[in-house]
Structure formats: structure tokens, C-alpha cells
C-alpha positions, 0 to 999 in steps of 0.5 A: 500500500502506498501514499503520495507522501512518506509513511510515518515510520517507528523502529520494531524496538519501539512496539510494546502493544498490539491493538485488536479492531473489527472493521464494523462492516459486513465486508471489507479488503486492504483495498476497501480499506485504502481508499476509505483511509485517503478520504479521511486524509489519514496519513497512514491507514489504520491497520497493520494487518486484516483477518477476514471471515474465512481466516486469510490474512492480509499484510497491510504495511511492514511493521515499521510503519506507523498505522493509525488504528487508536489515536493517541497510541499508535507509535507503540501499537501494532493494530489488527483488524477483524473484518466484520461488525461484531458489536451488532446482535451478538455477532462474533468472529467465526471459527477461521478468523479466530484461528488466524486472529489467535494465531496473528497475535501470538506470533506478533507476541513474539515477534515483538515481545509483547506481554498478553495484559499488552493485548488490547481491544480498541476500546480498552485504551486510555481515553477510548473507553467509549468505543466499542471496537472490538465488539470481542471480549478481550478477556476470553482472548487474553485467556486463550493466549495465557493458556498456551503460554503456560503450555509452552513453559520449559519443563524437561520432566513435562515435556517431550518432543517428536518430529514433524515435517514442514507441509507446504503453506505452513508457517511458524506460528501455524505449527505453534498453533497445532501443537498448542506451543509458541513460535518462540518455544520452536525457535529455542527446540530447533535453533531457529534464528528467523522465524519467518523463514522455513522450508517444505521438507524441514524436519522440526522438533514439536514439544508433546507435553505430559503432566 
């Protein structure tokens, strides 16, 4: 995606939070959402990332660039968007999009070492009470995140490990997923300095925990 004019930029260092958003539409795309954003004249768009109804996952910006998703918070908040309206009649992501929703948080987590009370929804920043973005309940969220996280505790005596060959399409953070681990916990097992590259074929150790 690009501007006319220079994108707002932060170093990856300076990300602390992750922001969480519903786009309040029934539908929506990186393009959609592009040209909402221009109208607005918005210097930046507002998301770093967009999760759809089926799950797919689309890249809006790397993370360098400052999105405006809560204002007052974005040098330090890395914004993720649900598309869907979620504040309406009880409506709430589908099964994929929580997947992929999951999935995107606890890989950007680690990514940029952010703990789970960082996890935010929209309104549950400073000064933004009043929204009601994300129409999810963060609490439910943050839970799901914490029990993986607790899984993922280096234990020898609860812990064994098995191999599993990288499919096609996989990814890190997908593999953490299945076998209810973290990315970081995978990097450690296999030394794996770049999380964002592995190859079809690679054999990795994945953690089966006993307790």
C-alpha cells in the first residue's frame, strides 16, 4: 500500500502493544480499506494487518510503519483488524478468523515481545473507553493466549518432543498453533534464528507435553 507522501515510520524496538479492531462492516479488503483511509486524509491507514471471515490474512504495511488504528497510541501499537461488525446482535468472529486472529497475535507476541495484559481491544485504551471496537471480549482472548503460554513453559520432566515435517503453506506460528506451543518455544527446540523463514521438507522438533 502506498501514499503520495512518506509513511510515518517507528523502529520494531519501539512496539510494546498490539491493538485488536473489527472493521464494523459486513465486508471489507486492504483495498476497501485504502481508499476509505485517503478520504479521511489519514496519513497512514489504520491497520497493520486484516483477518477476514474465512481466516486469510492480509499484510497491510511492514511493521515499521506507523498505522493509525487508536489515536493517541499508535507509535507503540501494532493494530489488527477483524473484518466484520461484531458489536451488532451478538455477532462474533467465526471459527477461521479466530484461528488466524489467535494465531496473528501470538506470533506478533513474539515477534515483538509483547506481554498478553499488552493485548488490547480498541476500546480498552486510555481515553477510548467509549468505543466499542472490538465488539470481542478481550478477556476470553487474553485467556486463550495465557493458556498456551503456560503450555509452552520449559519443563524437561513435562515435556517431550517428536518430529514433524514442514507441509507446504505452513508457517511458524501455524505449527505453534497445532501443537498448542509458541513460535518462540520452536525457535529455542530447533535453533531457529528467523522465524519467518522455513522450508517444505524441514524436519522440526514439536514439544508433546505430559503432566
Amino acid at each position: 500500500m502506498g501514499w503520495h507522501v512518506p509513511f510515518q515510520t517507528r523502529r520494531k524496538n519501539q512496539i510494546r502493544k498490539i491493538g485488536i479492531h473489527h472493521s464494523a462492516t459486513e465486508t471489507g479488503s486492504r483495498e476497501a480499506f485504502e481508499d476509505h483511509w485517503r478520504r479521511k486524509g489519514w496519513r497512514n491507514g489504520g491497520y497493520s494487518e486484516i483477518i477476514h471471515q474465512n481466516g486469510d490474512v492480509e499484510i497491510c504495511y511492514v511493521p515499521t510503519v506507523v498505522t493509525n488504528g487508536v489515536g493517541g497510541h499508535n507509535t507503540p501499537t501494532y493494530n489488527i483488524c477483524v473484518v466484520g461488525n461484531y458489536r451488532k446482535n451478538g455477532t462474533q468472529p467465526s471459527a477461521a478468523q479466530m484461528r488466524s486472529l489467535l494465531e496473528r497475535i501470538r506470533f506478533n507476541m513474539n515477534r515483538f515481545n509483547v506481554p498478553i495484559k499488552k493485548v488490547k481491544g480498541h476500546h480498552e485504551f486510555l481515553g477510548h473507553h467509549f468505543n466499542i471496537c472490538p465488539g470481542m471480549k478481550m478477556g476470553k482472548i487474553r485467556k486463550q493466549l495465557k493458556v498456551v503460554e503456560d503450555l509452552a513453559i520449559s519443563n524437561e520432566s513435562m515435556m517431550i518432543t517428536k518430529a514433524h515435517e514442514v507441509q507446504h503453506g505452513e508457517t511458524l506460528s501455524g505449527i505453534a498453533l497445532q501443537y498448542r506451543t509458541t513460535v518462540h518455544e520452536l525457535q529455542r527446540l530447533n535453533n531457529l534464528n528467523n522465524p519467518d523463514f522455513i522450508k517444505t521438507g524441514q524436519t522440526l522438533q514439536v514439544p508433546v507435553y505430559h503432566f
